[in-house]
C-alpha positions, 0 to 999 in steps of 0.5 A, a space after each residue: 602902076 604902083 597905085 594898080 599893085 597897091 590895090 590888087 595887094 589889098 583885094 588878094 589880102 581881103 577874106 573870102 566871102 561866106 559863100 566862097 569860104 564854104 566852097 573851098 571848105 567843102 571842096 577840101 573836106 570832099 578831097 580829105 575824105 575821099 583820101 582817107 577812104 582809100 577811093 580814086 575819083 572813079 570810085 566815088 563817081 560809081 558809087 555816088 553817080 557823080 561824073 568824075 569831071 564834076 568831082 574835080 571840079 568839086 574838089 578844085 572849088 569850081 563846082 556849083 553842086 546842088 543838094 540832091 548831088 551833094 547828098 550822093 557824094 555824102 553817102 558815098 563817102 558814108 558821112 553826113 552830108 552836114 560833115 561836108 559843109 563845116 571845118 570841123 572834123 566829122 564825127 566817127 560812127 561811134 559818136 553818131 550812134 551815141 547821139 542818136 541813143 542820147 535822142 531817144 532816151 527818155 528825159 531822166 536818162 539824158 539829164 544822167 548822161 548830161 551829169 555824168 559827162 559834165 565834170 569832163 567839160 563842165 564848160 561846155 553844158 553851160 556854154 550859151 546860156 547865163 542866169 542872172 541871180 540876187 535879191 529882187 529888186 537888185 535889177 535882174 528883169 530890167 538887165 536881163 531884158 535889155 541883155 538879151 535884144 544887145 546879145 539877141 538871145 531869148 530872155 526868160 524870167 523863170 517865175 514867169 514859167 512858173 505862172 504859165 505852168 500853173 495857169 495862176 499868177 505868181 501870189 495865187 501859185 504861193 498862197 495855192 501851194 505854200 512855199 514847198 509847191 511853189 519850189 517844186 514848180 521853180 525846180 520843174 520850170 529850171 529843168 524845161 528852160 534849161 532843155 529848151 534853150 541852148 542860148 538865153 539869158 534866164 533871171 530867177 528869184 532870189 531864192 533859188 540859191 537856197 534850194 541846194 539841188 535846184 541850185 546845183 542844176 542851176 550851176 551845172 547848166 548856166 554860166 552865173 552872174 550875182 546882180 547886186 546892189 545895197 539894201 537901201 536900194 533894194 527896198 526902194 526899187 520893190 516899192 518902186 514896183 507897187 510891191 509894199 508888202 516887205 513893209 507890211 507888219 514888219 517896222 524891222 523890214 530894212 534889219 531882215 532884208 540886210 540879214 537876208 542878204 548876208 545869209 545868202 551872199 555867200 552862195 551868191 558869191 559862187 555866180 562866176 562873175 557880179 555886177 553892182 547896180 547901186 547908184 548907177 544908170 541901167 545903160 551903165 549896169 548893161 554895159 558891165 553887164 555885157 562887158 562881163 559875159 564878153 571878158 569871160 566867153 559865157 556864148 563861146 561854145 567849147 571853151 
């Protein structure tokens, strides 16, 4: 008898299903809402067409209502019928009307709303998506890769998107368009990922940082992580990749790539959070990697 008690504490104590969990979330939000309108059950059954019985049945998490019902009950309520099914609070008129203006602005005038908006909650327009910055060759591809099948979110190179764009490898868009062509592609490719995406992670060039306004978009739209490592390990990892042309003509490539490194660190620096890849194993870099995104909530949306 103990043992039967025992065991139904443990089965009254277990979490509801998914399913039942958005019956009762349903059925509680139908009764709140019909409260706050001021409507009896009849009221709502003469405007919706929905026999009082089946809306407290609804309402008592018994009812098994299809959509087309539950679309009557939702206009009736004059609410979205999303509204009904998620815990959080339904949005007012005012809020939907806005949403739908933002939807049919024109590009230029949603990226002004988003930059007027951002300050309040600079958080939020960044939430679900990371960008992976440093010097090549520091392990932003292998990690951002790997990253993203762990997280199972898109992964984008934006060089990459750059190539798509101008239908010409990354060596034909740099000798096509010289350095300042090749920026304005990168700037145009940041801005359509950025809309594309609500959740990724993104690896970019090590430049980018250098261009001030590119970089600002960048910071206002990801959540930022510098992959890092040594000099030395970033010259064998280019060579590593069939990439001999640091070496070429230039016997002080080791003095600039450190020069370089020191210019830009300090906007490497202003990345939320790093990772040092220098003699460690990809499995290890991942799991700082992940472990970073996790400890600082970059996929929590609304944080």
């Amino acid at each position: 008898m103990t043992q039967q008690v025992a065991k139904m504490s443990r089965s009254s104590s277990k979490p509801p299903d998914p399913g039942t969990r958005m019956i009762q979330t349903l059925a509680a939000k139908v009764a709140m809402l019909r409260k706050q309108r001021g409507l009896s059950r009849r009221v709502l059954s003469e405007r919706s067409g929905v026999s009082p019985r089946y809306l407290a049945q609804l309402e008592a998490g018994e009812g098994n209502i299809s959509v087309l019902l539950l679309q009557r009950v939702a206009g009736a309520l004059d609410v979205r019928i999303e509204a009904l099914l998620t815990e959080q609070a339904p949005l007012d008129h005012d809020v939907l009307r806005v949403a739908a203006l933002y939807h049919q602005a024109p590009e230029e005038v949603q990226q002004r709303v988003c930059s007027m908006l951002a300050p309040q909650n600079p958080r939020l327009l960044r939430a679900g998506r990371i960008c992976l910055i440093g010097l090549r060759g520091a392990g932003k591809s292998t990690l951002g890769a790997r990253a993203g099948q762990a997280l199972g979110i898109p992964f984008v190179e934006l060089n990459r998107e750059v190539e798509a764009a101008a239908d010409m490898p990354l060596a034909e868009v740099m000798a096509f368009y010289g350095e300042a062509g090749y920026r304005k592609l990168e700037a145009e490719a940041l801005e359509r990922v950025s809309a594309r995406h609500d959740r990724m992670i993104l690896a970019v060039a090590g430049g980018i940082v250098a261009e001030e306004s590119t970089f600002a978009h960048l910071l206002e739209r990801f959540h930022t992580v510098w992959i890092r490592t040594s000099p030395a390990e970033h010259m064998q990892r280019v060579r590593g990749q069939g990439d001999h042309r640091p070496m070429q003509g230039n016997p002080a490539a080791m003095a600039h790539l450190k020069d370089l490194l020191q210019a830009r660190s300090p906007l490497y620096e202003r990345a939320e959070a790093q990772v040092d890849t220098s003699n460690r194993t990809v499995g290890s870099s991942l799991n700082t990697l992940l472990a970073a995104v996790a400890k600082h909530q970059f996929l929590d949306i609304g944080r």
